[in-house]
N, C-alpha and C positions, 0 to 999 in steps of 0.2 A: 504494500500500500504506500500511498505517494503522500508526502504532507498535507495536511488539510488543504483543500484549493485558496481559502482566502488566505492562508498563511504563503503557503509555498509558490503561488499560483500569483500572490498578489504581488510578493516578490520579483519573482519573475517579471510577469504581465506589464507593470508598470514602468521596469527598464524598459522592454521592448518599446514600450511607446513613447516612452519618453525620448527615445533612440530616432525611433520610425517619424516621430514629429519634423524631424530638420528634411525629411524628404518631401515634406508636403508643397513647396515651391517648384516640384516640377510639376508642367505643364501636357507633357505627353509622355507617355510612355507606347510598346510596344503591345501587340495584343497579348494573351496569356497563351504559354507554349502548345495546352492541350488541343487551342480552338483552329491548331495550322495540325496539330499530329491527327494522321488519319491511317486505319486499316485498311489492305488490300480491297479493291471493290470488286476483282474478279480473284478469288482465292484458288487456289491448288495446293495439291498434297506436296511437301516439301520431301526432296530425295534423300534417303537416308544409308546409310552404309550397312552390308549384310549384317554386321555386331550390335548395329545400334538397333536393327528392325526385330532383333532378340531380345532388346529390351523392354522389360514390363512398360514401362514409360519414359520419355524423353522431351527434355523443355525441350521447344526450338527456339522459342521466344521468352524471355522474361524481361519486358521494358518498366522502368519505374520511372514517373518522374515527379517531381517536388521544386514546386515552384511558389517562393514569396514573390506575389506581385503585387504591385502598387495599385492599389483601387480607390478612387474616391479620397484621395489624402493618408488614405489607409492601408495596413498591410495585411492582406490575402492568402491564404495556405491552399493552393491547388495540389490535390497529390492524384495522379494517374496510373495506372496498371494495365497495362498489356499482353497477356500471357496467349501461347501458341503450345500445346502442346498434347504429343502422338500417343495415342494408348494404345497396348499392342497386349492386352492381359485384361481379364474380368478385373483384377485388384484395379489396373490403371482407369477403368469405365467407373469403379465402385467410387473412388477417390476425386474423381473431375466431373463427374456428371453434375455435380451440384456445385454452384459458387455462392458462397460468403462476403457478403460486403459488411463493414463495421459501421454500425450508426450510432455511435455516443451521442452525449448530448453536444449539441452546436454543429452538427456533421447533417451538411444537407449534400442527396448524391445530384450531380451537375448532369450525367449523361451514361449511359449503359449501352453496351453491344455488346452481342454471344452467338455464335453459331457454331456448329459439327458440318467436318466434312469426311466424307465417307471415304472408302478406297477406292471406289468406283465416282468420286467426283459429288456425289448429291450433297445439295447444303442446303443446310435448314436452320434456321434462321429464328432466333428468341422471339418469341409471342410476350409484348411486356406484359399484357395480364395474366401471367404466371409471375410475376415478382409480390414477393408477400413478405410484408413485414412482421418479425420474429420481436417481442419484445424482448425476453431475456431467452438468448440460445443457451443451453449448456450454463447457464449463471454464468456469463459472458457478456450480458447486455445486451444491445439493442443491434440488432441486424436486418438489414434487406437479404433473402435468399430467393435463387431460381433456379430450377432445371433446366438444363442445356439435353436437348430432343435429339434422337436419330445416331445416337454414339453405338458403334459397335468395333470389333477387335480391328485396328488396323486403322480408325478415325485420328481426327485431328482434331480438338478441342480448342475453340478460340474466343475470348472473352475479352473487353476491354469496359475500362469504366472510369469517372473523376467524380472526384471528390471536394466537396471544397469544407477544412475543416478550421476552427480557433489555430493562429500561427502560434504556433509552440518555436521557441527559437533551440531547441534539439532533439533530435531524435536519433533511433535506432533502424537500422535497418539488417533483417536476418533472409537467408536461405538455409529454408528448411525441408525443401521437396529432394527426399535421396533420390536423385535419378543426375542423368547426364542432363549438365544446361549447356546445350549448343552455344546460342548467345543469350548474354546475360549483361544489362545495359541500366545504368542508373545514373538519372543527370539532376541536377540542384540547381535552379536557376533564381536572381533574387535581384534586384534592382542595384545598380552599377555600386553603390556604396555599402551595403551589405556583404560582409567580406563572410563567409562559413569556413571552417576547418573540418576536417575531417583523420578520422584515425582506422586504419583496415586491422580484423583481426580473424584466425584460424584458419586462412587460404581466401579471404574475401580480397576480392581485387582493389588494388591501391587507386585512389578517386587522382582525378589531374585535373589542372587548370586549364580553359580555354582560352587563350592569348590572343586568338583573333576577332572573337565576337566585344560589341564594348559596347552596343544595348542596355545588356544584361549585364551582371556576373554570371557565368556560368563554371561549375565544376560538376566532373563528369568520371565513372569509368567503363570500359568497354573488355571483357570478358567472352573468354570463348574456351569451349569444351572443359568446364568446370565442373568436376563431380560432386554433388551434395552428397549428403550423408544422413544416417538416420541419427538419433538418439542413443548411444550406447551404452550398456551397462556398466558400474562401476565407473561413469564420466561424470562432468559435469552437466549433463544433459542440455539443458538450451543454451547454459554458457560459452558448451564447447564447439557448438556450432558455428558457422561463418557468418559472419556480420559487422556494418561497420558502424561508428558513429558520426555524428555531424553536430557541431553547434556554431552559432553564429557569437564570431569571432572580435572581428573587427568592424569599425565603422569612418570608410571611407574621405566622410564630410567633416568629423572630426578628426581627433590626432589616429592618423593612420598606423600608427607603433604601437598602440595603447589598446592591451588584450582585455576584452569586453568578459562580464560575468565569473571572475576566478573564484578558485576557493575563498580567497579576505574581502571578494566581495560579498559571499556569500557571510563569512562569520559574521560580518559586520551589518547586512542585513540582519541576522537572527538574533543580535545583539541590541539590535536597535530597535527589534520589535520589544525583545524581553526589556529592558529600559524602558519605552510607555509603557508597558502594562502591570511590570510590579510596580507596588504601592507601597508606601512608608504600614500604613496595615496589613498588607500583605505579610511586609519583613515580621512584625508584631504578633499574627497569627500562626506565623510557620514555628517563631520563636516559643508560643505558650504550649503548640503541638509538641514540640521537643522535649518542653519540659515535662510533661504530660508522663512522655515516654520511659524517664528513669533511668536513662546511657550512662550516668557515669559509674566509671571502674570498670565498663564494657573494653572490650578490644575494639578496633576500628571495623574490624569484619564482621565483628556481633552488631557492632552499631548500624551499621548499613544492612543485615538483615534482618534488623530488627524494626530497621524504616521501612524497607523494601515490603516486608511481609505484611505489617501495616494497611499500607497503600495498599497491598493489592487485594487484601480479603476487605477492604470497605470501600474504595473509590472502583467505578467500572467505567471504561473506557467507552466512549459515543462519538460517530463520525459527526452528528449533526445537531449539536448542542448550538440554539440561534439565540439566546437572551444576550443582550448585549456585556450583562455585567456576570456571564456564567463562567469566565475567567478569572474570577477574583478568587482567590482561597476561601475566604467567610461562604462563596457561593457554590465551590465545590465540597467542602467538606460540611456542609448543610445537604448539598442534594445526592451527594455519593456519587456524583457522574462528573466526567470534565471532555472535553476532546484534546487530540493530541499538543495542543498548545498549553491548555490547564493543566494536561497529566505532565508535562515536559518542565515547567513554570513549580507545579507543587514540588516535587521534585528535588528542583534544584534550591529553592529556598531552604527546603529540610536540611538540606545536607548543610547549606550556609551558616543556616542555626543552629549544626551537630558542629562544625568547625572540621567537616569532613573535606577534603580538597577532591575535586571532581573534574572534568573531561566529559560537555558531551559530545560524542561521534556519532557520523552518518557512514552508511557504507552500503550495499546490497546482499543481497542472495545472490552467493557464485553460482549457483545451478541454475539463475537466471542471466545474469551478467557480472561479470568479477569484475570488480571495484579497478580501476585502473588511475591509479592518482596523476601518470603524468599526463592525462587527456582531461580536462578540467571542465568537464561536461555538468552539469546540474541532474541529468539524469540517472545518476549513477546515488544520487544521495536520497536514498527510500526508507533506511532502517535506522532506525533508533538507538543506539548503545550509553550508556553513561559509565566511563571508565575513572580509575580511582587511581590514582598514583603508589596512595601508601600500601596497597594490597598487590598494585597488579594484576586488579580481574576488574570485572563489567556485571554490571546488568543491564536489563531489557524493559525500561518503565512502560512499554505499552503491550508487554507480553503478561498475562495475566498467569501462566500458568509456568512459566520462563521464574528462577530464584539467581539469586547472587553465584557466580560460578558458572551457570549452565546456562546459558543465552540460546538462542536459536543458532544450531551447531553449522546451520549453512551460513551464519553470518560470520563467523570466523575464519583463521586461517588465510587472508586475505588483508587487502587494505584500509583503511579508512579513513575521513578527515576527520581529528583530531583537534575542538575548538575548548578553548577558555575564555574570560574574561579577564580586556586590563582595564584600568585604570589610567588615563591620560591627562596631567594635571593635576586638579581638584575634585573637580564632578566627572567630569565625560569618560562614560566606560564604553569601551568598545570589547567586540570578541579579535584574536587572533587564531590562527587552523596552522595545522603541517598534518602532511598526509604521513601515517606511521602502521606497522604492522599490528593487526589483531592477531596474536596469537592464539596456537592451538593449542587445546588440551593435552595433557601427557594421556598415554592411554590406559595405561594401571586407573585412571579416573572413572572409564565408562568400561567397567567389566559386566559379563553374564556369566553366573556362575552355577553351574549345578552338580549338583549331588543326588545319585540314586543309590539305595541301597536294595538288591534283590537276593530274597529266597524261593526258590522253586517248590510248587508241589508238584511232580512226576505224575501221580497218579489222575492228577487232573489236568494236567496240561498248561499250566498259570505257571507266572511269573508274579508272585509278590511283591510291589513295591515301593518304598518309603518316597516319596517325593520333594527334594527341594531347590531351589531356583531362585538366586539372588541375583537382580538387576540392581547395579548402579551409575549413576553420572547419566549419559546421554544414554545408555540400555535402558534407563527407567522414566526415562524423557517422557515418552506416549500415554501412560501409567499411572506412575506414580503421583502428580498432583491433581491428578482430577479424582481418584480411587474412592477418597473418600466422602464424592459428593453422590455416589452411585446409592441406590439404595439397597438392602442385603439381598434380595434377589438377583439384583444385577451383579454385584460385586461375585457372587456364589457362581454366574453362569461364566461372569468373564474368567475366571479363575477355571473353570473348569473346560472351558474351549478351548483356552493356553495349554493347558497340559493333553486334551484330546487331539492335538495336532501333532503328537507325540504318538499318543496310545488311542489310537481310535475307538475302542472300544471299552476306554476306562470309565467308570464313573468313580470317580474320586468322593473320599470322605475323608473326615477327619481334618479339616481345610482349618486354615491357619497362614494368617495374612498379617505382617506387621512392615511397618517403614512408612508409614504412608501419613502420620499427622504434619501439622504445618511445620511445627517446629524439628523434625525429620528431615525435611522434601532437601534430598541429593546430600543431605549430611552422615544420614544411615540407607544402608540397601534398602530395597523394595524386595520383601520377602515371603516364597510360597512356598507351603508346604502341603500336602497330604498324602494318604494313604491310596492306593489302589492295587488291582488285577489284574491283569494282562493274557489274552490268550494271544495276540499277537506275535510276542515274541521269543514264543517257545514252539516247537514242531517237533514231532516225534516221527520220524526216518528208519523204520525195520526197528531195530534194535537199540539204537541211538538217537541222540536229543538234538537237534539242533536250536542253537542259541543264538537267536539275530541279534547280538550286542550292539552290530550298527546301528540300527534302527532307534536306539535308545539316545540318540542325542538329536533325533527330529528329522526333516527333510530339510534338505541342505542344497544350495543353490552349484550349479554345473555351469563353465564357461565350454564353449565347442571349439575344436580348432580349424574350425572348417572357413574362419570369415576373415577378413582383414582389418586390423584396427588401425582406427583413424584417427585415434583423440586418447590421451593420458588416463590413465586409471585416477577417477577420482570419488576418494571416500566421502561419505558426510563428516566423518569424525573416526580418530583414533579411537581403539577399541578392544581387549582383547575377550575370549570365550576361556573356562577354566576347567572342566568335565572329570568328576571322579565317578565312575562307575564300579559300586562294588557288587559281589558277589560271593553266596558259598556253593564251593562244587557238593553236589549232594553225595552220601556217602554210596559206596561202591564204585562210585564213577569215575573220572575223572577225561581231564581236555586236552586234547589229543594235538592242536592246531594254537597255543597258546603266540605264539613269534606271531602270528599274522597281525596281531595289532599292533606290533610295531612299525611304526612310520614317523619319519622326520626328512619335511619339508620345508625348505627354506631357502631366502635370499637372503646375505649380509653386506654389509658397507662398510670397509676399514676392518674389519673381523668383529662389525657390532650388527646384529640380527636384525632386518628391519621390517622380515614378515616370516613367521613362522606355524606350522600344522606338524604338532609333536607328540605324539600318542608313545605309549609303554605299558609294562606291567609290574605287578609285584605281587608276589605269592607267600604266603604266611600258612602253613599247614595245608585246609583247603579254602582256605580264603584270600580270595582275589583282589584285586585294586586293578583297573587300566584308569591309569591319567593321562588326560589330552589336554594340551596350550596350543590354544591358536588365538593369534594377534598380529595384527595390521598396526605397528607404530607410529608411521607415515599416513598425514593426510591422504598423499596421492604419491603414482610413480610413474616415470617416463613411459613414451612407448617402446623403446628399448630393454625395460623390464616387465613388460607385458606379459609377453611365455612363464616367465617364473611366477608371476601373481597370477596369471590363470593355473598354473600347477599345486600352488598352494591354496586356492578354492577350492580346486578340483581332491584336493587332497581329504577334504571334508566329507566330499561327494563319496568317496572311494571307500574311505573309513565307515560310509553308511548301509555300505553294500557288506560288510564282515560280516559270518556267519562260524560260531564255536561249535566244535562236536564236542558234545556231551557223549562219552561212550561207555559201559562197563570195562571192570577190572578183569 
């Protein structure tokens, strides 16, 4: 989520025009680029190479364009889309039969064309009363959609349409269709004083300046035979994808050296909103709340989760809090609600009145787009952190379920801007920023740890077994703080779905759930325990037992080596698993195949372990132990260690497939 609009938005919004104002002296401009771009009026099927006509699908066309033009003393966001593209596969007819237009609020569509051409030549041609508008697609919001008519294997799909939306002065641009893009074409065009930068990243082609046109500005790139890519696992998913950004940089009319919107613009903005709106009472109420609190002889760390926690079991967060005075402290901590400005504002007063020294930071979700500090884009500042010097850790004040320590584990590992407040003078406080690493968790932090304890009955074909499963750190992230808003049936069913994903056939008793009060959350494990049955994982084979020990530590994810990887292995969060499986061999018997669980799999660095899948045993009379250590200490690793973290997944997988003979003496 993106700062409230009139905060972040008003920010923003008001450079731009403040900016876009000095252009209002001109007298003509040129028409707007979409109203000269035109589609073929006599279409054909375009020639493709025998490799390419094997493929499920292939752009031939991806044209984009993005154009600020000067309308009416005002500045205009035309954005254009032109796609051409061959489906040679039911998946590619399922995929393109239907187009998606985005209709947020302010977004009216200026013009639309679609048709299909066959192999054999026929075109048909979009019927606009087929276009229907979707209020909320998918909780995605407001869309135009239509079918594209007459597609079948070996068509050509063609769509074109503009937009005209609120000028945002940056944005993102991704490819996200896995298939080959023939050409692949995006141009930025904006009136001669409007300077845009641009930055390419994961094979997105590098944008260039046009030197000849002087109309416009225009910057542009033009690509060909570009492979897209899906989503991979273990990546960053939409981060890792191609995509570039653009923001509007410079301004021509003024000092043409002087880089428009940076980071100290931005601190200084959000410094200067917090200046009008705390209030000499404000400081006064945060100060009685503190006292209230009872901190001293606390550590600094007690102290802050003892704000933290506070805040977050009484004030709840509202994107659309409109009373004008609902930002004042006396008006949040009376109604229990603030928006992100209130909850960001309470906040930082507490800590002022703890005498706690703080940092707040803006960064994103890498799994959407990783924080990149030397491209000084405003889009990149989405997430909220408040970071502490004397600790060295963060919280998340608009994360309600997010404590001290464990922030939302995709915002970490990555960059952020990093702002305070000075003091200039007397009175005048302003904010300063430096973009600084968030670091990652150690991974001993976020362990899953279990322990089974089994006895066999023989004569009925069960496996006995004591149940227990301690999640902590990020493993009890999804969990652990909401557990105990569940009520005891629900608590009872989720507890017991957890473990039947294990033992299909368990019904557990004996249940036993601790870790889970407030003043617990990520400081003790989240812990389960109970009793069950199992006919699962005991088989009886002629004369002999077989003993599917794999099976007892769940279903386990498998990488294939059948694909090509395109993008670095990336984790959410450090992490490791702990597994003590014990057992008694029953008397008369014993196990024939003990060495097969041993297994050690691993990568190192320097001769220090940086992923590992370590299985063993130990035998004590007729009592068994297999311990397994597997841990990812590494956020993420190159594609050059890809084969070895697919081996060590895979090693999980393998370990699931083990099966003990149980045999007579």
């Amino acid at each position: 989520m993106l700062l409230k609009r009139y905060f972040f938005l008003l920010i923003s919004i008001l450079a731009l025009h403040t900016t876009f104002a000095q252009l209002q002296a001109s007298t003509t401009y040129p028409d707007a680029e979409y109203k000269n771009y035109h589609w073929d009026t006599n279409p054909k099927l375009h020639q493709l190479s025998p490799d390419e006509q094997k493929m499920g699908i292939v752009v031939i066309k991806d044209k984009r364009i993005i154009e600020y033009y000067l309308e009416n003393g005002d500045i205009s966001m035309y954005v254009t889309r032109h796609m051409i593209v061959r489906v040679n596969s039911d998946k590619g007819i399922e995929e393109f039969n239907t187009v998606y237009i985005p209709m947020s609020d302010g977004i009216t569509l200026e013009n639309v064309q679609a048709r299909s051409i066959t192999k054999d030549g026929k075109v048909t041609t979009l019927n606009s009363a087929n276009i229907k508008d979707v209020d909320n697609y998918e909780n995605l919001g407001r869309f135009k959609i239509f079918a594209i008519d007459g597609i079948e294997k070996g068509s050509e799909v063609e769509y074109m349409y503009t937009i005209l939306e609120p000028s945002q002065k940056s944005g993102t641009e991704y490819i996200k269709i896995n298939s080959l893009h023939k050409n692949m074409d995006v141009d930025i065009y904006s009136p001669p004083s409007l300077i845009f930068d641009t930055k390419s990243y994961n094979g997105f082609p590098d944008m260039q300046t046009d030197t000849i046109m002087t109309a416009k500005h225009h910057i542009f790139c033009a690509g060909t035979d570009i492979k897209g890519f899906d989503k991979e696992d273990y990546s960053q998913e939409q981060g890792a994808l191609m995509r570039m950004e653009y923001k509007y940089a410079y301004n021509a009319n003024g000092d043409p050296t002087e880089r428009l919107d940076t980071w100290s613009d931005f601190c200084q903005n959000l410094y200067a909103v917090f200046n009008k709106e705390i209030t000499k009472k404000d400081k006064s109420i945060a100060q009685k709340v503190i006292d209230t609190m009872k901190l001293d002889g606390l550590s600094e760390e007690a102290k802050i989760r003892k704000i933290e926690s506070r805040m977050k079991t009484t004030i709840s967060l509202k994107e659309d809090v409109t009373d004008k005075n609902s930002n004042t402290l006396e008006a949040i901590l009376t109604s229990h609600i603030a928006d992100e400005l209130g909850i960001l504002k309470l906040y930082d007063q507490l800590f002022n009145s703890a005498g706690i020294k703080h940092e707040i930071v803006l960064t994103t979700n890498r799994f959407d787009k990783p924080f990149d500090g030397d491209f000084d884009s405003w889009t990149y500042l989405q997430k909220y952190l408040i970071y502490f010097p004397g600790t060295g850790n963060y919280i998340a004040p608009m994360e309600q379920t997010s404590r001290y320590g464990f922030v939302p584990a995709d915002w970490i590992c990555q960059q952020g801007l990093f702002m305070h407040p000075v003091t200039i003078g007397k009175d005048f406080n302003t904010g300063i920023g430096q973009v600084r690493d968030i670091t990652c968790n150690n991974w001993k932090q976020s362990m899953n740890n279990l322990s089974e304890s089994i006895k066999f009955d023989l004569d009925m074909g069960t496996a006995n077994i004591h149940f227990k499963q301690s999640l902590s750190g990020y493993e009890a992230y999804d969990i652990q703080p909401i557990y105990s808003f569940w009520s005891n049936q629900d608590k009872k069913d989720v507890i017991t779905k957890i473990i039947q994903q294990i033992f299909q056939d368990a019904k557990p008793s004996n249940i036993n759930v601790s870790g889970y009060k407030e003043n617990e959350l990520f400081l003790q494990p989240f812990t389960m325990e109970a009793d069950l049955s199992t006919n699962s994982a005991l088989e009886q084979a002629g004369k002999k037992f077989l003993f599917k020990i794999g099976q007892l530590i769940g279903p386990q994810s498998q990488l294939y080596d059948d694909t090509v990887r395109n993008t670095p292995v990336e984790n959410h969060y450090n992490k490791g698993y702990h597994r003590e499986l014990k057992f008694e061999i029953p008397e008369g018997y014993t196990v024939t195949n003990l060495s097969s669980v041993n297994m050690d799999v691993f990568h190192e660095t320097a001769g220090q372990r940086d992923m590992e899948f370590h299985s063993y045993y130990k035998i004590d009379g007729n009592k068994v132990t297999v311990t397994i250590d597997e841990d990812y200490r590494q956020i993420g690793y190159p594609i050059s260690m890809y084969e070895q973290f697919r081996k060590v997944i895979n090693a999980s997988a393998d370990f699931n497939k083990i099966v003990l003979f149980l045999e007579k003496k």
